[in-house]
N, C-alpha and C positions, 0 to 999 in steps of 0.2 A: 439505752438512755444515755443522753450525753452527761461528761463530768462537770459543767459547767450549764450557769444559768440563757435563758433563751438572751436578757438585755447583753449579757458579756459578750456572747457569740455577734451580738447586732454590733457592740465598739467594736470587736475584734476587725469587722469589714471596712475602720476605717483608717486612712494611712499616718500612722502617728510621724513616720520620717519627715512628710513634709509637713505637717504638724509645727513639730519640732523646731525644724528651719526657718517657719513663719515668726516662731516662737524667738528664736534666736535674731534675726532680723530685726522685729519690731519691741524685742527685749523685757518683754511682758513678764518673765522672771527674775528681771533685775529684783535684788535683794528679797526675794521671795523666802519666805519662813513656814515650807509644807504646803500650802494649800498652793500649786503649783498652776500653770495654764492647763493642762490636761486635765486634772480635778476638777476644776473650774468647766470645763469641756464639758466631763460627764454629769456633773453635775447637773448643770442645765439642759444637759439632753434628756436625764432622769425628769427633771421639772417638765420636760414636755409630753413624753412619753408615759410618765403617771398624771400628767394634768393636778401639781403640787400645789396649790392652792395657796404655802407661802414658805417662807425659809425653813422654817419648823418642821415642814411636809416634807423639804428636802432631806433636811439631814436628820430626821428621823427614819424616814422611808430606806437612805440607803444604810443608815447604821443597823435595821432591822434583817441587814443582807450580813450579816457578819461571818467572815467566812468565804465570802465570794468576793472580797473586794477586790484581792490581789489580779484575778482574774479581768476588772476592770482599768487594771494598771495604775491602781489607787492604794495609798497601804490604809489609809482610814478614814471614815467619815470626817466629814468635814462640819464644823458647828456651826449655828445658824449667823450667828455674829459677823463669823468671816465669810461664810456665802456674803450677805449684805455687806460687806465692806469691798471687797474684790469685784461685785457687780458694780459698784460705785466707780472703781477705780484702773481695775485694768480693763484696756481702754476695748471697746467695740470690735476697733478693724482689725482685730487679729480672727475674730468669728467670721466678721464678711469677708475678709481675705480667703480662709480655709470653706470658705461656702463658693466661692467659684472656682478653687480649686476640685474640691467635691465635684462640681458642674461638671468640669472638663473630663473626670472620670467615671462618677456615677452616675451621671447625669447622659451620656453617651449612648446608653443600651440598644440595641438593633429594633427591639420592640420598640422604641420608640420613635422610629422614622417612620413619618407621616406619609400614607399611602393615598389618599383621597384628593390630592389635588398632582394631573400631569407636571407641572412645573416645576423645574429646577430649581430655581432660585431658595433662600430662606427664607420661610415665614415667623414675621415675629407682628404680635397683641399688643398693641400700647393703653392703659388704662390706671389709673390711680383708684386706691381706696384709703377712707378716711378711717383712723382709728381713733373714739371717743376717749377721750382724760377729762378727769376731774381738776377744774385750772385751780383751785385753794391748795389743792394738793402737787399738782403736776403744773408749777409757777412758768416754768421757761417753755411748755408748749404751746402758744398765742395761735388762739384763731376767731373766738369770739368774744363780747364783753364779758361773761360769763362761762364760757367752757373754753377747756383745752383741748388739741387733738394733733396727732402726728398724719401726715400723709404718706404713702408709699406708690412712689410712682414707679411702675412696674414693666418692663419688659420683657412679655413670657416668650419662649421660644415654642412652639406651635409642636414640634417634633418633643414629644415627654411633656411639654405646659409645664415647663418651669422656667424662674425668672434667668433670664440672659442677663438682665441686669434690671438692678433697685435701687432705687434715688429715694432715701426718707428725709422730709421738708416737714415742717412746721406747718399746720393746717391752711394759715393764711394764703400759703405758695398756692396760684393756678396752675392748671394740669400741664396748658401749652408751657408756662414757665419752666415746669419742673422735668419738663422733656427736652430744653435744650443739652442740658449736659451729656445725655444717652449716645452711647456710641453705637454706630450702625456699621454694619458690612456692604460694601461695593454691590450692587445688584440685588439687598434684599427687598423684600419687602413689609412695608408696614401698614398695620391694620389698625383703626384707630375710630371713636366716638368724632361726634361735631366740638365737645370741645378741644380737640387736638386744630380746627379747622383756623389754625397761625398761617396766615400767606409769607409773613414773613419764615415761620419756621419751616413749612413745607419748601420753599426755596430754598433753604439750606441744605434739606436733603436731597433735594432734585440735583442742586451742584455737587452732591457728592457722590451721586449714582444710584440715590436709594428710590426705589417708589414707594405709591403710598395708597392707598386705598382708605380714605374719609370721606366720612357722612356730614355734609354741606348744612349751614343753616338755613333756615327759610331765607332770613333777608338776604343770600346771595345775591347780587347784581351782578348780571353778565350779559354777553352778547351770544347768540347760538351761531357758528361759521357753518357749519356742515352737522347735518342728521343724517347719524350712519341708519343704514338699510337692517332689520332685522333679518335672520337667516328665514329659509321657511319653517326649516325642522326647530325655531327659536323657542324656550321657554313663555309659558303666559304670563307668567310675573312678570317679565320683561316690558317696561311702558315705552324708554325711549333710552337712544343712544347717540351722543351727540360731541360733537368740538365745540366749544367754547373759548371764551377768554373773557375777562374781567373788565365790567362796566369801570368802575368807579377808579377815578384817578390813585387815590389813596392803595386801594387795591393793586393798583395793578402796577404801581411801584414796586410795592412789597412781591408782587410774584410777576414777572411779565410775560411769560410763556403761555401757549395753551396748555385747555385742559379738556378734558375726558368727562364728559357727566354722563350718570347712569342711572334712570328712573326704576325702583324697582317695586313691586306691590307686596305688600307683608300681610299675609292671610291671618296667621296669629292676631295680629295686632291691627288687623284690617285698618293699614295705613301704607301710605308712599312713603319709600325711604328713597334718599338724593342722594348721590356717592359721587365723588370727584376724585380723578386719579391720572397720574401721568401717565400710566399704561396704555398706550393703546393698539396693543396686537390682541389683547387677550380677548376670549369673547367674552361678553355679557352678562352672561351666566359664569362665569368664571368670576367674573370681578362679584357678582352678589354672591356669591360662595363661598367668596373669603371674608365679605364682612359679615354675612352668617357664622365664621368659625369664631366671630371675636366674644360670643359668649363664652369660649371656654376660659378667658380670663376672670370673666365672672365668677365661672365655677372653681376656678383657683382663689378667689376672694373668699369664698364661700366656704371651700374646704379650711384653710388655715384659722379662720375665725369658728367653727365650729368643731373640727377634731382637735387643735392644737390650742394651746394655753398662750391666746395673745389678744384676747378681748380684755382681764387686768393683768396687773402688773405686777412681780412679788417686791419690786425697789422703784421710788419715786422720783431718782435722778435722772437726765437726759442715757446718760452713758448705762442704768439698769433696761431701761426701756430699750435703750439700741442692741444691748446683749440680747438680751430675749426676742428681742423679732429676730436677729440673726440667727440664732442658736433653732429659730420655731425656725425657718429657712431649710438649715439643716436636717433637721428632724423629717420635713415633709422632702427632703430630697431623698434622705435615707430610704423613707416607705415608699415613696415609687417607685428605689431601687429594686425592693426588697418584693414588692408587687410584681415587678416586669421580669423577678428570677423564677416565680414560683408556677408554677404547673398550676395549680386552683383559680381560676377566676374569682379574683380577692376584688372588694367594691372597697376604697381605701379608708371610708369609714370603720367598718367592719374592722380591718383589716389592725387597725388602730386600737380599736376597744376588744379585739382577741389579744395582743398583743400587751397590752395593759393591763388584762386579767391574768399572763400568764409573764411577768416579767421576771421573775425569779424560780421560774421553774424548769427543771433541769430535764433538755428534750431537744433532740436534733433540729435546729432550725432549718435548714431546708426540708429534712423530713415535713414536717409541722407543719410549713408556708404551701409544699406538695397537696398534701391530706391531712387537714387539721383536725375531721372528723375520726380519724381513726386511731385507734390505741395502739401510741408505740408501746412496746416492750421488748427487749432484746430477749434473745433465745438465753436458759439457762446453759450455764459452762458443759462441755461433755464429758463425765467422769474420769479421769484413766486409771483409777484402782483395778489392779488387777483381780481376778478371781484364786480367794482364798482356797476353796476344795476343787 
């Protein structure tokens, strides 16, 4: 049996040095009196990990750990008061700072380089989801007469499906809007809904060597130059494969190059999907493959709002709301680390509510995440009393 509870062993994996330095940088313990940035840390990782329902939850939940705190690099519970007041006040970007830091190491794992499509380049999901707020209560999040809501426009990285990067907007902001500021890498590529379908924005990234792979609206206007040949051996989804460029003046300001259109048939949904894309070496099939991957940002929407605690909120300010998606960030970075260590095929559901039944219980964490089904118990000691007679 380990001396230490399973949540301590999960902080122990992560790196408090550069913590610290982020800490130090953006000074988040200026004049701090105990309840430190790293308390503050675990705290809200506690809040996502036990799904705390409100400040009360927290600092009940870990005062009830007494005895194990030091272990989480805390000397005491923290009371509900200054949870809410700290969530108010020390500021967000030190969590989303320490969340792409995270990225860049836990977020790396060899399990999670994407085997399923030949090509080099990087695959990245662009997709926004909306998070509902009460606006009498949550006043500064504006998106309709009557409700609030924050947006997160998200850029998953395809290799692990996690966010490369997150832009959180006020509900009003449109998706293409909230995707100009994303930064892209030279040569990747981007997978994106119709409403990403910005000729102005798509020409920003064509200038910068990114491709793109978007699903066209109906009213496109265009002109067809050349209908490529399908192969023989070609898929039957496959309708049509074509060069184009842009009827309408308007248009074709905003983007003036050709373009790549890709007719494909969606038997699920027994409907033609339209796909526009500057690529054009890849086959056919290749380009509907990649916009069939872009559910898995869905499934990333899905996950976060259903195992982690970010459907409400335990604090009503902009800057409580911003901690807590960062802090849920981290959290769901952490379990996919912790998924891609373990030997058991963990479903990350699962994987969540074992781990939230057994948060304080003292038991070798990778044993555990190995074979959860089996009863650890260490061997008793081996006597060395010698023989009396």
């Amino acid at each position: 049996m380990a001396n230490i509870t399973l949540f301590s062993q999960i902080i122990s994996k992560l790196d408090r040095t550069k913590f610290n330095k982020l800490v130090k940088d953006k000074q988040t313990d200026k004049h701090c009196k105990g309840y430190n940035s790293w308390t503050h840390l675990v705290s809200m990782l506690f809040c996502q990990f036990a799904k705390s329902q409100s400040v009360r939850d927290i600092s009940n939940g870990l005062r009830s750990a007494t005895g194990n705190l030091n272990h989480l690099g805390i000397s005491s519970a923290p009371s509900k008061s200054t949870i809410s007041y700290q969530n108010k006040n020390r500021t967000h970007e030190l969590f989303k700072a320490y969340y792409f830091h995270l990225f860049e190491s836990l977020g790396q794992h060899p399990k999670f380089k994407q085997v399923k499509f030949r090509i080099k380049t990087k695959i990245f999901l662009l997709d926004s989801t909306t998070i509902s707020l009460c606006l009498s209560i949550f006043d500064w999040a504006k998106y309709k007469t009557a409700k609030g809501a924050v947006k997160m426009h998200t850029l998953l990285d395809f290799d692990g499906n996690l966010p490369a990067y997150v832009n959180i907007t006020d509900g009003k902001t449109a998706d293409n809007k909230g995707a100009y500021d994303i930064p892209l890498l030279k040569g990747s590529v981007v997978v994106a809904d119709r409403f990403y379908n910005d000729f102005q924005l798509l020409n920003v990234w064509d200038s910068k060597g990114v491709f793109f792979v978007i699903r066209h609206k109906e009213n496109l206007q265009y002109v067809s130059l050349k209908e490529n040949e399908l192969p023989e051996n070609y898929n039957q989804h496959i309708l049509k494969d074509e060069i184009i460029e842009l009827k309408s003046d308007v248009s074709k300001n905003k983007y003036p190059k050709k373009l790549r259109r890709v007719s494909v048939w969606n038997e699920e949904k027994n409907q033609v999907i339209e796909l526009i894309t500057n690529q054009f070496n890849w086959s056919p099939n290749t380009i509907s493959e990649l916009y069939k991957s872009r559910w898995q940002v869905e499934i990333f929407f899905r996950d976060i709002k259903q195992i982690l605690h970010i459907k409400s909120f335990i604090g009503t300010s902009e800057n409580a709301v911003m901690t807590q998606i960062w802090t849920a960030l981290i959290t769901i970075l952490i379990l996919k680390a912790l998924k891609a260590q373990s030997i058991f095929e963990w479903h990350l559901s699962n994987l969540v509510a074992f781990i939230r039944l057994n948060l304080f219980v003292k038991i070798d964490l990778q044993k555990w995440l190995n074979k959860p089904f089996e009863e650890h118990i260490d061997p008793p000691p081996i006597s060395i009393q010698g023989v009396l007679f």
